[in-house]
SEKOLFI-31618 format. One record per atom (N, C-alpha, C): residue number from 0; residue in three letters; chain; x, y, z. Coordinates in nm, 4 decimals, decimal comma, padded with zeros to 6 digits. Each point is the difference from the previous one (the first is absolute). Layout:
BEGIN
+-----+------+-----+----------+----------+----------+
: seq : type : mol :     east :    north :       up :
+-----+------+-----+----------+----------+----------+
: NUM :  ala :   A :        X :        Y :        Z :
...
+-----+------+-----+----------+----------+----------+
//
This chain:
BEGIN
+-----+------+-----+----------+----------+----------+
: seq : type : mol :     east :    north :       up :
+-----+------+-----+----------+----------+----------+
:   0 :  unk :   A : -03,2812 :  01,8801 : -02,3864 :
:   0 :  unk :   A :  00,0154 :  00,1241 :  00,0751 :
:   0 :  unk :   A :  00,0634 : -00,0287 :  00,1361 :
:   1 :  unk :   A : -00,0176 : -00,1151 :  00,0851 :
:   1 :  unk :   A :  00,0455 : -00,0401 :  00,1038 :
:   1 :  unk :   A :  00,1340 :  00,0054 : -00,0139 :
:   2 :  unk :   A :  00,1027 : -00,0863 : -00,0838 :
:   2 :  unk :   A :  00,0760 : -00,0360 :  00,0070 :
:   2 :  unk :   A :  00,0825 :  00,1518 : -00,0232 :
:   3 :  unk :   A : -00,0205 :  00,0309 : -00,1067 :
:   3 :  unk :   A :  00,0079 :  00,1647 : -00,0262 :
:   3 :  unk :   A :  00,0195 :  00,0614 :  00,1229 :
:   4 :  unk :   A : -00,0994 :  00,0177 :  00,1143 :
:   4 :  unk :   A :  00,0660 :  00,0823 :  00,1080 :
:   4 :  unk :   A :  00,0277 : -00,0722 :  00,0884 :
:   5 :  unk :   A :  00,0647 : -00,1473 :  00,0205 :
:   5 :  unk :   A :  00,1010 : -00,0603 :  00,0628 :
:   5 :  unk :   A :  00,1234 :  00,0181 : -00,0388 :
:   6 :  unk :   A :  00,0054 : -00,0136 : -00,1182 :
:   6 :  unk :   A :  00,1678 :  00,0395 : -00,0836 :
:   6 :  unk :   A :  00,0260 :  00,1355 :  00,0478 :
:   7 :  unk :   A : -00,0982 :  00,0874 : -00,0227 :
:   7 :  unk :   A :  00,0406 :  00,1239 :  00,0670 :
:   7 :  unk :   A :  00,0417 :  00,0393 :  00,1334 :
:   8 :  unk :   A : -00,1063 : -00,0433 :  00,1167 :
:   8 :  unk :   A :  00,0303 :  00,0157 :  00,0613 :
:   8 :  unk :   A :  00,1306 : -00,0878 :  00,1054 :
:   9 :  unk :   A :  00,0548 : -00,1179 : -00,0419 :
:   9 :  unk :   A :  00,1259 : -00,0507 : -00,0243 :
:   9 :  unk :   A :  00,1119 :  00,0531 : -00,0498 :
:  10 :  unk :   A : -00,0073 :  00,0910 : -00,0716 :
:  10 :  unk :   A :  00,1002 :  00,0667 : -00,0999 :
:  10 :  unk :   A :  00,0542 :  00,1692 :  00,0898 :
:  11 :  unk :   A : -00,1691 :  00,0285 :  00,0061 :
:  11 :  unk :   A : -00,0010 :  00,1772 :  00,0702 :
:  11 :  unk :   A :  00,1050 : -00,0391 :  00,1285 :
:  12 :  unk :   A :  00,0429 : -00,0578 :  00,1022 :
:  12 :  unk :   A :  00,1474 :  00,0146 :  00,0599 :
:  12 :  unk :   A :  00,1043 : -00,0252 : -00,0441 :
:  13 :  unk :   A :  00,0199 : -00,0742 : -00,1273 :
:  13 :  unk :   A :  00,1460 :  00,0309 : -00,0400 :
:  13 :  unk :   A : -00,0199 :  00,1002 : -00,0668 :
:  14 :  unk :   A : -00,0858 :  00,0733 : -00,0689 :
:  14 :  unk :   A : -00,0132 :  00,1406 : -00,0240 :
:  14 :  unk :   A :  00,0799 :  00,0852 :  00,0768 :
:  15 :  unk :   A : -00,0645 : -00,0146 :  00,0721 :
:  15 :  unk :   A :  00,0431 :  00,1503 :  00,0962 :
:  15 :  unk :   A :  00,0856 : -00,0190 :  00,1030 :
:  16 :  unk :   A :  00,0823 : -00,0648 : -00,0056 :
:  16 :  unk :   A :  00,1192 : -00,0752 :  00,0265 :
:  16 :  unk :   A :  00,1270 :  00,0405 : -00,0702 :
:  17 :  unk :   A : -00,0630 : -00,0071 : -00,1118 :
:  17 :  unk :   A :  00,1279 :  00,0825 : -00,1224 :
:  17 :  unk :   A : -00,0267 :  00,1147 :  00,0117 :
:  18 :  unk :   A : -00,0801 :  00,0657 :  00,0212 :
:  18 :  unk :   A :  00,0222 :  00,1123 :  00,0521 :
:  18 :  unk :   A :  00,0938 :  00,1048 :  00,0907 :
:  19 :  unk :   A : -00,0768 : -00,0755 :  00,1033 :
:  19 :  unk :   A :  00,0540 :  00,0687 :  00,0976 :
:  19 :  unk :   A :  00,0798 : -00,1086 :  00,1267 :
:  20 :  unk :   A :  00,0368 : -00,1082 : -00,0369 :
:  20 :  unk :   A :  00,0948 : -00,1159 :  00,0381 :
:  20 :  unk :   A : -00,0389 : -00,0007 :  00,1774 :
:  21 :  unk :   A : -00,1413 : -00,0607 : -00,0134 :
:  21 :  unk :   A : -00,0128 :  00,0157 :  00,1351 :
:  21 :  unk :   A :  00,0698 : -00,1448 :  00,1065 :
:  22 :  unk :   A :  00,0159 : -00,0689 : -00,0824 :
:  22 :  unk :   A :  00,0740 : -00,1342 :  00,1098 :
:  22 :  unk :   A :  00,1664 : -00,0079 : -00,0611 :
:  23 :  unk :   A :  00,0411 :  00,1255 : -00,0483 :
:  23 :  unk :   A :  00,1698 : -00,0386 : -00,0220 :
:  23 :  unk :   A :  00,0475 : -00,0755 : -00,1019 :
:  24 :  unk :   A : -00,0937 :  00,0166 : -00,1077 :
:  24 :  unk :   A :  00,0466 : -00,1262 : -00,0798 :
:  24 :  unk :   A :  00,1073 :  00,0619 : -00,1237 :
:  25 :  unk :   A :  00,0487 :  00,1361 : -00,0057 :
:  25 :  unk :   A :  00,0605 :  00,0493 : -00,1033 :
:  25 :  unk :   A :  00,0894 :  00,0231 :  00,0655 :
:  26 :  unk :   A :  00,0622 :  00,0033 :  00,1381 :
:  26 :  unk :   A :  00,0761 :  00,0544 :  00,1297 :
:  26 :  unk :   A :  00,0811 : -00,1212 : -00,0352 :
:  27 :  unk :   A :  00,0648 : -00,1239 : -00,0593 :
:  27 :  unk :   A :  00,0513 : -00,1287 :  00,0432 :
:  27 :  unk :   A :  00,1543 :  00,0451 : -00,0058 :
:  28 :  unk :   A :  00,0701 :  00,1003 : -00,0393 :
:  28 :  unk :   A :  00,1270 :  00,0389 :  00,0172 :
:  28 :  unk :   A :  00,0367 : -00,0191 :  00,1608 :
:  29 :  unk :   A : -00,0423 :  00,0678 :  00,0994 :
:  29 :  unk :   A : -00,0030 :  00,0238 :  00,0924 :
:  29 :  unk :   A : -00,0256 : -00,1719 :  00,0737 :
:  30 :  unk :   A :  00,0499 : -00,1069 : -00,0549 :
:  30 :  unk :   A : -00,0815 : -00,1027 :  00,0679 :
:  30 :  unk :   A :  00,1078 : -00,0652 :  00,0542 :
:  31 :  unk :   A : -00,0384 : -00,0527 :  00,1663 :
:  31 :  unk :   A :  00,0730 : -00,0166 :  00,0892 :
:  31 :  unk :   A :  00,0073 : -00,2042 : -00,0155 :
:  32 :  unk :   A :  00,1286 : -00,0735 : -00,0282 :
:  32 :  unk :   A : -00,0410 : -00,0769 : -00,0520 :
:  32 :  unk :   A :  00,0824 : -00,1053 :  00,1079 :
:  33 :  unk :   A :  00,0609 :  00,0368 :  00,1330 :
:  33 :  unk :   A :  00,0421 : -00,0412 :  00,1136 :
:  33 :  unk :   A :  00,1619 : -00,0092 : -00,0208 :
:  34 :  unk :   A :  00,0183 : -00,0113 :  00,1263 :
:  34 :  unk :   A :  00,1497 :  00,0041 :  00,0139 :
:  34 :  unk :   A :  00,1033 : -00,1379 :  00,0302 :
:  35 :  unk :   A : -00,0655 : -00,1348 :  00,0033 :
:  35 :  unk :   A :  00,0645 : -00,1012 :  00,0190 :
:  35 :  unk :   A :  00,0618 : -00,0097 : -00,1359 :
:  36 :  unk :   A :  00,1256 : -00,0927 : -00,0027 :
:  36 :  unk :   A :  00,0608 : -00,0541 : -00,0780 :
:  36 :  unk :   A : -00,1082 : -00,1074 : -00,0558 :
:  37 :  unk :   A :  00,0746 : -00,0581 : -00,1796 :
:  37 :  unk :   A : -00,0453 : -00,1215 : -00,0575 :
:  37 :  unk :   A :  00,0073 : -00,1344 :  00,1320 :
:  38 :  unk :   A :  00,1231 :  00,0006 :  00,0489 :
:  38 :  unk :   A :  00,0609 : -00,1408 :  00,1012 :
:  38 :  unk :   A : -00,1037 :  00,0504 :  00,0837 :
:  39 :  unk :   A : -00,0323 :  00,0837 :  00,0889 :
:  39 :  unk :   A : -00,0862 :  00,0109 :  00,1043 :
:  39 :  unk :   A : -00,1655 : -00,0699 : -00,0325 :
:  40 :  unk :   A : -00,0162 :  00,1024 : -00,1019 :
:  40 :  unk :   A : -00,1183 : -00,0614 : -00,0616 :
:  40 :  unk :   A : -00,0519 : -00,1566 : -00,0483 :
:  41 :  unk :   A :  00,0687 : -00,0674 : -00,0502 :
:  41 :  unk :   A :  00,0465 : -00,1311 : -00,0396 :
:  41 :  unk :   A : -00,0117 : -00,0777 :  00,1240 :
:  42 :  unk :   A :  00,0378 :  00,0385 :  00,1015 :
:  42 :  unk :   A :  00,0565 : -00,1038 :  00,1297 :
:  42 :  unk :   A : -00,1535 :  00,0391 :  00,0793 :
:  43 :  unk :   A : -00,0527 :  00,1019 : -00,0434 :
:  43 :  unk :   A : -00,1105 :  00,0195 :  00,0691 :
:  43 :  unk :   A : -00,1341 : -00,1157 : -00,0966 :
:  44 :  unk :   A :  00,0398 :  00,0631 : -00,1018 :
:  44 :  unk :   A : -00,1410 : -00,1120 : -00,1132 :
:  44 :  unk :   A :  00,0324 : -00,2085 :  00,0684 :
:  45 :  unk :   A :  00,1275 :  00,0354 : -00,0334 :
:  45 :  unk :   A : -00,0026 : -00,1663 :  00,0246 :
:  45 :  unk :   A : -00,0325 : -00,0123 :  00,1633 :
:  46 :  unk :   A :  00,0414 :  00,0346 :  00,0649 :
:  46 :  unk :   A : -00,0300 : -00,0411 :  00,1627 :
:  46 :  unk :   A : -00,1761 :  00,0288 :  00,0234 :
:  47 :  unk :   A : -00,0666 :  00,0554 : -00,0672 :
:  47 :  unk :   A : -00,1369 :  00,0069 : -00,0063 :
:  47 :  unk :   A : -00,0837 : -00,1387 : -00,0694 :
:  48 :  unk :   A :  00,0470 :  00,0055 : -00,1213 :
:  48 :  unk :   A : -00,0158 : -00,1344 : -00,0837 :
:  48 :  unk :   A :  00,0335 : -00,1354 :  00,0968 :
:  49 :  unk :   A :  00,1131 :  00,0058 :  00,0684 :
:  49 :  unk :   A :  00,0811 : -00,1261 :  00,0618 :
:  49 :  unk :   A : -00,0933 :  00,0086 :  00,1293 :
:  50 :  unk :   A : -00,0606 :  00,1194 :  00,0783 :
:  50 :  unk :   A : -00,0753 : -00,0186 :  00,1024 :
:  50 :  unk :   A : -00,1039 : -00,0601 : -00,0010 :
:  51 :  unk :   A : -00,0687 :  00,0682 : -00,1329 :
:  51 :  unk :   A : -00,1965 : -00,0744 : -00,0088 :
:  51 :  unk :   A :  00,0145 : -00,1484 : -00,0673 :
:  52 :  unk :   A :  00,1197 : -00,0169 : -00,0631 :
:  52 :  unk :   A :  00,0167 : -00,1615 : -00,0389 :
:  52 :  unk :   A : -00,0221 : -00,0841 :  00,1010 :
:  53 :  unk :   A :  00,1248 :  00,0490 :  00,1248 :
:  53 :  unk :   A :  00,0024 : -00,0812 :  00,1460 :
:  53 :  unk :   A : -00,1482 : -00,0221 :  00,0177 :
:  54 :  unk :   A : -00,0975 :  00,1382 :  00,0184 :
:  54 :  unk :   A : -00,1233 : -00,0110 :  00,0600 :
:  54 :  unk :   A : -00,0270 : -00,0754 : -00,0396 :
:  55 :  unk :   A : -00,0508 : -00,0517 : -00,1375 :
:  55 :  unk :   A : -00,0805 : -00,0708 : -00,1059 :
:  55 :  unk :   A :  00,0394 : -00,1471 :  00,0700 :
:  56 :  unk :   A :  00,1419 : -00,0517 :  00,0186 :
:  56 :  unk :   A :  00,0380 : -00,1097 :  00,0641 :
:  56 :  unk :   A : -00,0330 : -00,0713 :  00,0958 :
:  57 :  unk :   A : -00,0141 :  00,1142 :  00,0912 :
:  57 :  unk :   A : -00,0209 :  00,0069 :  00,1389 :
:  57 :  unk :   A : -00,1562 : -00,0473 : -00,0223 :
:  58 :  unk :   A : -00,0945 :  00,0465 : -00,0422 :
:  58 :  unk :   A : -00,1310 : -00,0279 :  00,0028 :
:  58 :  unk :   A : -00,0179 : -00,1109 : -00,0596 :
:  59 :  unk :   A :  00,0841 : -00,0666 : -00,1090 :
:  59 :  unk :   A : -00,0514 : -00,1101 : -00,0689 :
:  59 :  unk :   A :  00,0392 : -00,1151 :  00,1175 :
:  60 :  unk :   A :  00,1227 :  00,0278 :  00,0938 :
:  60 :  unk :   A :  00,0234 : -00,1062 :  00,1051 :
:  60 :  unk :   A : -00,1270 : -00,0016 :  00,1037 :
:  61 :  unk :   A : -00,0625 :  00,1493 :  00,0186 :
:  61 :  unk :   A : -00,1606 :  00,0150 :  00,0803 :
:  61 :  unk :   A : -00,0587 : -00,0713 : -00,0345 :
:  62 :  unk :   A : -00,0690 :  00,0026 : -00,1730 :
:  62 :  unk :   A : -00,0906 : -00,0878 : -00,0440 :
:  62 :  unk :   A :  00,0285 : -00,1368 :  00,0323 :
:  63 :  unk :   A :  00,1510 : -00,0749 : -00,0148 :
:  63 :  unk :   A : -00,0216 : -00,1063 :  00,0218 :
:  63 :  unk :   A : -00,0282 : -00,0567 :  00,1068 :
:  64 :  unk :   A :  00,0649 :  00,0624 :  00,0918 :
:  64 :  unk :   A : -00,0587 : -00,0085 :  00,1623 :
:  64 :  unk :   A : -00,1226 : -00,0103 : -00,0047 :
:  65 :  unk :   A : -00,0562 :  00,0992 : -00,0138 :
:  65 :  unk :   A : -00,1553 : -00,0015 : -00,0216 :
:  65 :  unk :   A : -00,0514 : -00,0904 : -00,0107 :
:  66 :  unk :   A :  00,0138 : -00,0629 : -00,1531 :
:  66 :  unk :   A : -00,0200 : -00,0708 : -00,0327 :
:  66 :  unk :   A : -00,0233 : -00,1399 :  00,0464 :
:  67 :  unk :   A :  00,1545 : -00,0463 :  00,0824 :
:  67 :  unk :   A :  00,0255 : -00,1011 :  00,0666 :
:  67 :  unk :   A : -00,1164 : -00,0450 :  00,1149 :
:  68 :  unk :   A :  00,0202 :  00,1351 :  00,0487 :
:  68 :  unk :   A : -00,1216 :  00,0054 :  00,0985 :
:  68 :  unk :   A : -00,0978 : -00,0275 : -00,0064 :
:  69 :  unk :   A : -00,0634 :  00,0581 : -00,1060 :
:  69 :  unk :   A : -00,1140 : -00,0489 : -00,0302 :
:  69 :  unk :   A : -00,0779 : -00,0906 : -00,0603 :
:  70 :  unk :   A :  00,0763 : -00,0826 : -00,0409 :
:  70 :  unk :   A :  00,0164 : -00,1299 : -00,0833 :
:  70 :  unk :   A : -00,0627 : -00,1258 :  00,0346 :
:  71 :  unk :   A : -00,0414 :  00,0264 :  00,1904 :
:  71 :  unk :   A : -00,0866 : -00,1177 :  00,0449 :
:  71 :  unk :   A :  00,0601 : -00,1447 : -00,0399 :
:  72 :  unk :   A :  00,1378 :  00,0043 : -00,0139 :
:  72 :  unk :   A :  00,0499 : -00,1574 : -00,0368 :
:  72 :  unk :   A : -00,0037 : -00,0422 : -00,0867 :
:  73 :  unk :   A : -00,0270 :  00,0845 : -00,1041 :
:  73 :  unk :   A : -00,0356 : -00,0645 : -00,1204 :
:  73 :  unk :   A :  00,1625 : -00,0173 : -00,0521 :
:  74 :  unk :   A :  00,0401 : -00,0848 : -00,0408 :
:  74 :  unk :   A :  00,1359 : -00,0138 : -00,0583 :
:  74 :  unk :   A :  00,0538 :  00,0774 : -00,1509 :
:  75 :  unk :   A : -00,1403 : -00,0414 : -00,1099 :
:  75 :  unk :   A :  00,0556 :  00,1078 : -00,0788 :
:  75 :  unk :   A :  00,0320 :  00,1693 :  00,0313 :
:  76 :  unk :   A : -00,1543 :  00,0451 :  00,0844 :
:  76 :  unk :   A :  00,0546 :  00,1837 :  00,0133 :
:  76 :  unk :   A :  00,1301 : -00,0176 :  00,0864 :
:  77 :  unk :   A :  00,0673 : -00,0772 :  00,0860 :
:  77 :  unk :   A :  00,1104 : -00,0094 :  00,1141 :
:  77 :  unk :   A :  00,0966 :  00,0014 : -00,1062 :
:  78 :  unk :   A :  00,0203 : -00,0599 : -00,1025 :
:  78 :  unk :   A :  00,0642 : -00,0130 : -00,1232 :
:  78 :  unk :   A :  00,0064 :  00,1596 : -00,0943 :
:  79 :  unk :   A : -00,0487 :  00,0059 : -00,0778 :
:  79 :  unk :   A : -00,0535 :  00,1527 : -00,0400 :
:  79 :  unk :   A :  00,0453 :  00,0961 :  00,1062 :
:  80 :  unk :   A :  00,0130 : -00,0341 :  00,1418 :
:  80 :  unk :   A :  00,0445 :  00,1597 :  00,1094 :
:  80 :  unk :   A :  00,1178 : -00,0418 :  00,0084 :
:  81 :  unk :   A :  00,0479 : -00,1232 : -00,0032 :
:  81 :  unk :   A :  00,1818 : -00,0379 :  00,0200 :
:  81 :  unk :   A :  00,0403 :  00,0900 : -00,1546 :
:  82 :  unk :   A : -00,0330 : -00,0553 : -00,1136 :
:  82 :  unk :   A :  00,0125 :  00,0558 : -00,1059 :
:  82 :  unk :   A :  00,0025 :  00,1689 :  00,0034 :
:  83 :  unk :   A : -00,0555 :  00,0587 :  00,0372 :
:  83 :  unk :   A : -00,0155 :  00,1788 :  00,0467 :
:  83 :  unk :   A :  00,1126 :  00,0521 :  00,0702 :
:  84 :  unk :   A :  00,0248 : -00,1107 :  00,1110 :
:  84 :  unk :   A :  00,0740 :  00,0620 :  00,0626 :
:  84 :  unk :   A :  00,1266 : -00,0366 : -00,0400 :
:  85 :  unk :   A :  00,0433 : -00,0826 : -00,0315 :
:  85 :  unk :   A :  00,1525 : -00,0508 : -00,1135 :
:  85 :  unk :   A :  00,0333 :  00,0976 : -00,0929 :
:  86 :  unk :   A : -00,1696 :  00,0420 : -00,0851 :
:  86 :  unk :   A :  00,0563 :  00,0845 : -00,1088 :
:  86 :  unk :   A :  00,0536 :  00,2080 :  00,0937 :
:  87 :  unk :   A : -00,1288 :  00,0069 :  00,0964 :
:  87 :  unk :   A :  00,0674 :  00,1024 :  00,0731 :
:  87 :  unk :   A :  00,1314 :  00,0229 :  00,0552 :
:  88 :  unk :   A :  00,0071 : -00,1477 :  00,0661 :
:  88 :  unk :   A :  00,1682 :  00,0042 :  00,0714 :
:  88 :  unk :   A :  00,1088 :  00,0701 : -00,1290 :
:  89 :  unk :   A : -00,0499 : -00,0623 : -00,0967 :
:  89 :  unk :   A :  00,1039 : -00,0218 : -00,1084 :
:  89 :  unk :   A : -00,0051 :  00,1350 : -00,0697 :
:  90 :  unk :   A : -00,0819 :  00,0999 : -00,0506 :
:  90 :  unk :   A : -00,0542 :  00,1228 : -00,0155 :
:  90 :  unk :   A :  00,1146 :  00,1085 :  00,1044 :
:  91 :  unk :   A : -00,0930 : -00,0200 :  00,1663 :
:  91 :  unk :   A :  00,1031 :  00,0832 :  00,0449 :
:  91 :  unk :   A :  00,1899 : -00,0007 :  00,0067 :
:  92 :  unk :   A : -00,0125 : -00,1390 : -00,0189 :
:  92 :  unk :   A :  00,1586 : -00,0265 :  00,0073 :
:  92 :  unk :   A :  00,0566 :  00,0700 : -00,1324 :
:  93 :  unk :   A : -00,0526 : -00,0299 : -00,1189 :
:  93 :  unk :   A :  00,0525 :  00,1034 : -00,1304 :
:  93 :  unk :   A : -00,0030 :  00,1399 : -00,0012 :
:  94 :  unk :   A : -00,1276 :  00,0452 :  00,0457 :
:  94 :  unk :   A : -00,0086 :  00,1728 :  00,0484 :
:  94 :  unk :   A :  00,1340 :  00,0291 :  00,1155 :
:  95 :  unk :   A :  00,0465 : -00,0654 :  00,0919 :
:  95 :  unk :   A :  00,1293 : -00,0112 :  00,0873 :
:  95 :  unk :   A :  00,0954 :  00,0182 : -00,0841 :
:  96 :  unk :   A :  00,0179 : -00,0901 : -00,0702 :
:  96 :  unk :   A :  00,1311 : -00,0214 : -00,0622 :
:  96 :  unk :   A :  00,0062 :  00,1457 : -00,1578 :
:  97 :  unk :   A : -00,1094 :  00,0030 : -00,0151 :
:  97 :  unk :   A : -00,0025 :  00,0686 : -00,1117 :
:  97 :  unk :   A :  00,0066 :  00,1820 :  00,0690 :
:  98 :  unk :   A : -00,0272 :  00,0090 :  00,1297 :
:  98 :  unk :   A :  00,0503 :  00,1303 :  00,0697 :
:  98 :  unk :   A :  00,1629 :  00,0125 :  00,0639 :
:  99 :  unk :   A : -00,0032 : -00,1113 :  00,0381 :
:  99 :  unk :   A :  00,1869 : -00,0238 :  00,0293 :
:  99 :  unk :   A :  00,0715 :  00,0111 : -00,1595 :
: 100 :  unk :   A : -00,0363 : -00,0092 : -00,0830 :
: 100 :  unk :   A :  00,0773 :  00,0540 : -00,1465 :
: 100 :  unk :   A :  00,0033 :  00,1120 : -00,0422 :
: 101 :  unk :   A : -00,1562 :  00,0394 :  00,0361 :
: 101 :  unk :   A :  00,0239 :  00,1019 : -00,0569 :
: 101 :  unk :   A :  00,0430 :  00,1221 :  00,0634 :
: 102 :  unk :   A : -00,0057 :  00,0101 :  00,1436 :
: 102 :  unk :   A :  00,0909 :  00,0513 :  00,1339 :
: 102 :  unk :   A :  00,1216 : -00,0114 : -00,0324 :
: 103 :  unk :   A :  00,0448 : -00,1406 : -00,0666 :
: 103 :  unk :   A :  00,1795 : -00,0043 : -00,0368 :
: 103 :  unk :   A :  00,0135 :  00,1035 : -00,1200 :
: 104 :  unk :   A : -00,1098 :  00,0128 : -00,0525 :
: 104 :  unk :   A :  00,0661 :  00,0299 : -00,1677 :
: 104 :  unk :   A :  00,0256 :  00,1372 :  00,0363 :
: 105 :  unk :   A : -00,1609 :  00,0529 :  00,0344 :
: 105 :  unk :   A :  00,0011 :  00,1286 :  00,0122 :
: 105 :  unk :   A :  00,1484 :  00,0738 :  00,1178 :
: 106 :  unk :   A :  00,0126 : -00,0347 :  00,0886 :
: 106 :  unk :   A :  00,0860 :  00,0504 :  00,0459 :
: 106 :  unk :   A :  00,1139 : -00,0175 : -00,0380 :
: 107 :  unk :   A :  00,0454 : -00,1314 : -00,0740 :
: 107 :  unk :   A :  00,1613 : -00,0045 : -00,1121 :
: 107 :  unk :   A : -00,0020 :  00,1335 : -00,0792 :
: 108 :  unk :   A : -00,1216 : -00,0169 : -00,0393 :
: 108 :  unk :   A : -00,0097 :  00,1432 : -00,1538 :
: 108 :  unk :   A :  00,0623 :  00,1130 :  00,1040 :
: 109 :  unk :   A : -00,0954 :  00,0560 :  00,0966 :
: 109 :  unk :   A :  00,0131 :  00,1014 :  00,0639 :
: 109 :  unk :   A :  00,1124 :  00,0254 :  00,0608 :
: 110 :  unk :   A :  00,0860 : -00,0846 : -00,0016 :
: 110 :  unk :   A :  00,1275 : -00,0062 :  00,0748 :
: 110 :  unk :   A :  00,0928 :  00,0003 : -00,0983 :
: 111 :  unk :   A : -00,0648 : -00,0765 : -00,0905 :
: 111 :  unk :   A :  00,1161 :  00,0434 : -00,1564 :
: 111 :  unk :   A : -00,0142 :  00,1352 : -00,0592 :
: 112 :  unk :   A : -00,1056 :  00,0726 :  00,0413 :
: 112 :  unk :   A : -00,0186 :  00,0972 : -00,1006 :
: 112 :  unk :   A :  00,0239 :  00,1853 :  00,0628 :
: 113 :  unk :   A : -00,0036 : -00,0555 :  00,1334 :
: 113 :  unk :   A :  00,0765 :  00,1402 :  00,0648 :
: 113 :  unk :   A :  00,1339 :  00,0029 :  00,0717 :
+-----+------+-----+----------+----------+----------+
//
C-alpha cells in the first residue's frame, strides 16, 4: 500500500501538468535557443576547457612547491616535488601551445569562411 501511494503521489504532477502545462513543457516551439554562431560557440567551449586545464597545471606546480616545502630534507619527497613540478611545467606549456593552435585554427577558419 505504501509504495502504491508513493507511485502516486510521484506521478499526480506529471498528471496535471498534461493538463494544464503548468511549467511550459508543450510550449517548446517558441524556444529561444541563442543567437551566437557554431565558430563563436566552439571558441567559447575550447577557451573554457583550455582555461581549467591551465588551472589544473597551475596547482599541480602548487602541490609541488608544497610539497618541496614540506619535505623537511628528506631527499626522496624533494624528489617526488621536483617530479610535480616538471610534470606541471610541462602540462601548462601543452595547454599554451595547444591554445596558440587553436587561436590559429579558429581564426584561419573564420577568416576563410566570411
Amino acid at each position: 500500500m505504501r509504495k502504491l501511494l508513493t507511485a502516486l503521489l510521484l506521478l499526480a504532477p506529471s498528471v496535471a501538468s498534461a493538463q494544464s502545462d503548468v511549467w511550459g513543457i508543450n510550449a517548446m516551439q517558441n524556444l529561444n535557443t541563442g543567437t551566437r554562431n557554431i565558430g563563436d560557440t566552439i571558441a567559447g567551449i575550447v577557451n573554457v576547457v583550455l582555461g581549467f586545464l591551465g588551472i589544473i597545471a597551475t596547482g599541480i606546480i602548487l602541490m609541488g612547491g608544497f610539497k618541496w616545502m614540506t619535505s623537511q630534507g628528506n631527499s626522496d619527497k624533494v624528489d617526488e616535488a621536483k617530479k610535480l613540478i616538471g610534470a606541471g611545467v610541462i602540462g601548462l606549456a601543452i595547454v599554451l601551445v595547444a591554445f596558440a593552435v587553436a587561436q590559429f585554427v579558429l581564426l584561419s577558419l573564420y577568416n576563410e569562411t566570411t
